[in-house]
N, C-alpha and C positions, 0 to 999 in steps of 0.2 A: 942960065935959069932953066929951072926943073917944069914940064909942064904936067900939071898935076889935072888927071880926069879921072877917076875912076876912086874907088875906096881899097883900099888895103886889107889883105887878109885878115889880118887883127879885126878887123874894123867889120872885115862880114861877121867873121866868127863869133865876136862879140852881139851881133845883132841877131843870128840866127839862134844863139843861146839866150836872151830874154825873149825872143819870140816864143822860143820853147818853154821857157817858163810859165811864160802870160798863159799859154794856151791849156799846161797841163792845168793851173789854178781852174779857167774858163770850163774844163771838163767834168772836174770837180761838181764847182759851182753847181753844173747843167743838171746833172747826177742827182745833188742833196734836192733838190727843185721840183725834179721827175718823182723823187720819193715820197715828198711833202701832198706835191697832187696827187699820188696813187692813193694815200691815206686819207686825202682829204675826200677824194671822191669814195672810196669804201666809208668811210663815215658817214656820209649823205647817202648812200643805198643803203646803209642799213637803219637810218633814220625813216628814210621815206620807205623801204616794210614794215617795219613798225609803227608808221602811224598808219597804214593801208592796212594792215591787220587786224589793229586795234580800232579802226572806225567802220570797218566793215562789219566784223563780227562783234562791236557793240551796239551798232545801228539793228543789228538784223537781233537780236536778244531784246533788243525796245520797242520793236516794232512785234515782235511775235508774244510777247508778254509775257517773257522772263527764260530760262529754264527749269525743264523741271527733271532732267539727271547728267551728268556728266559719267564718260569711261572712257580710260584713256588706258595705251598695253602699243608698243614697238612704234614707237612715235605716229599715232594714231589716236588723235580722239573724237569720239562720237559726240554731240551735243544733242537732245532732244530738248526742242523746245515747248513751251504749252500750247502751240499751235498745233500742235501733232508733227509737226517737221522733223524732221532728222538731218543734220549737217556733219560733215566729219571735215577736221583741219588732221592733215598729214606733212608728214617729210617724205618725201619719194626719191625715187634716183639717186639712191644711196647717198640722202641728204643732202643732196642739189636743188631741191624747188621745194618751196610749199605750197600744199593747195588745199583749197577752200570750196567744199563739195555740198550742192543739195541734193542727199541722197534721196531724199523723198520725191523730187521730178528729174533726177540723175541728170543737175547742171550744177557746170563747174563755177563758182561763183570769182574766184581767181586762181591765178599760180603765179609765183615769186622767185625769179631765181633766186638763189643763197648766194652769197659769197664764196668762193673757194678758200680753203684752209682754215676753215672752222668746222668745229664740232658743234652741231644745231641739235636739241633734244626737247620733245614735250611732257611736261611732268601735267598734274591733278592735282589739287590740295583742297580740304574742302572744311569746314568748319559748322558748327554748328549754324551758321546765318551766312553762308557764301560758299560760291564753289567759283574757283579760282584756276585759270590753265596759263600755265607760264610755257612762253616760248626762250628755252634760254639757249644763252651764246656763252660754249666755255668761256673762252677767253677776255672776253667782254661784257659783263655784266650788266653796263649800264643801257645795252641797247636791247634787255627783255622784255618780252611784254607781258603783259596779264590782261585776260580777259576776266571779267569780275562780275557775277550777279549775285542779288542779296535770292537768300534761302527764303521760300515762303511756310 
């Protein structure tokens, strides 16, 4: 009679090859997971600037009572308000931050980092009863904002 203690080559071989299977899937896995978070947390920064954009500089257009010109020219726009105030929203650092300037007592009201690998631009648009500055995101449309006051 044979005394049997140990496992058989076959028998490692065979275990160290689904381990290595198990483990490539498990990397996989970690991988699609990591990606899901990146984009979920890019989603959420570029939500929470856009609502910090849009309640700052519609809070401060209600509070000052209204605007009364917009100009905008290299991602740069001036606001003057009917308070006599001047603010300017910029892209800086070669489109890295935004910020939110009162040029009238030369304080900075915020700054935003951007996201990396996007292309961030501010337009003007302006109609006969509104003027309107969009913050747009090439790639992502849905997360632009508009600052919006009716024309007096």
């Amino acid at each position: 009679m044979k005394n049997k203690k140990g496992f058989t080559l076959v028998e490692i071989a065979i275990s160290v090859s689904l381990l290595s299977l198990v483990m490539v899937f498990m990397i996989k896995f970690v991988s699609i997971i990591r990606t899901d978070e990146d984009s979920i947390s890019l989603e959420t920064d570029m939500l929470l600037t856009k609502s910090i954009v849009s309640k700052t500089i519609n809070e401060d257009i209600k509070d000052e009572s209204g605007i009364t010109s917009i100009s905008c020219a290299n991602n740069k726009c001036t606001i003057s308000l009917k308070s006599g105030k001047n603010k300017t929203l910029e892209i800086t650092d070669e489109g890295t931050t935004l910020l939110y300037k009162d040029i009238t007592n030369n304080k900075i009201e915020f700054t935003r980092k951007l996201p990396n690998n996007y292309v961030f631009s501010l337009n003007k648009e302006e109609t006969n009863y509104l003027y309107i500055i969009e913050i747009n995101i090439d790639s992502h449309p849905e997360y632009n904002v508009e600052i919006v006051d009716k024309k007096s």
